[in-house]
N, C-alpha and C positions, 0 to 999 in steps of 0.2 A: 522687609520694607527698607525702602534706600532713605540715608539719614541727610539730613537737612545741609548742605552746602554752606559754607561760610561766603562770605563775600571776597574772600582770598580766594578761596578754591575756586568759585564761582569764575571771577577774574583768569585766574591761570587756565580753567578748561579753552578760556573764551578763546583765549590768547594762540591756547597751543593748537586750537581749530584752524584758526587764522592761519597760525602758520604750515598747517600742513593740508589745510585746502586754500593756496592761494588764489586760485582760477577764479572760486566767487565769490573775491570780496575785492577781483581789479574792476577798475572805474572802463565803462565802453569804452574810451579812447585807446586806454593802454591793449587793450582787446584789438580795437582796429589797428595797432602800431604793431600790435604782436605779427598779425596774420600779417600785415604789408610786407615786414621784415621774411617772412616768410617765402612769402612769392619772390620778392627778388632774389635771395636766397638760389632757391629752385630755377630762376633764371639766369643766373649767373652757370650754374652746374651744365657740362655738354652732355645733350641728350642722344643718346647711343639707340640707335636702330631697332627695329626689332624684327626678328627673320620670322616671318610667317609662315612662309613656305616650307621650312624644317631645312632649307637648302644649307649645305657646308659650308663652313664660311671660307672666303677669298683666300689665295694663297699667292705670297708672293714668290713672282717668278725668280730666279736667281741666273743672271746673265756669267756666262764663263768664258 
């Protein structure tokens, strides 16, 4: 049988939940600022090709 919590302990589990599940205890907005940050993020980054064909990629010719 689990024994009766103090109101300290009680306190400190609540505390260290908190901090180690941050995600749900942020308020919606900081959610929506998260994800925006995010997408810009991902737009700022150059987005590289992708070979579908399996084809080799380009080589540069070298002029002599």
């Amino acid at each position: 049988m689990k024994k009766k919590l103090t109101a300290e302990e009680w306190w400190n589990d609540i505390v260290e939940y908190e901090r180690t599940h941050e995600i749900a205890f942020a308020s919606p907005r900081a959610l929506l600022e998260a994800r925006m940050i995010a997408e810009m993020d991902k737009a700022r980054r150059p987005q590289r090709r992708v070979r579908r064909s399996g084809a080799a990629p380009r080589r540069k010719t070298v002029t002599a």
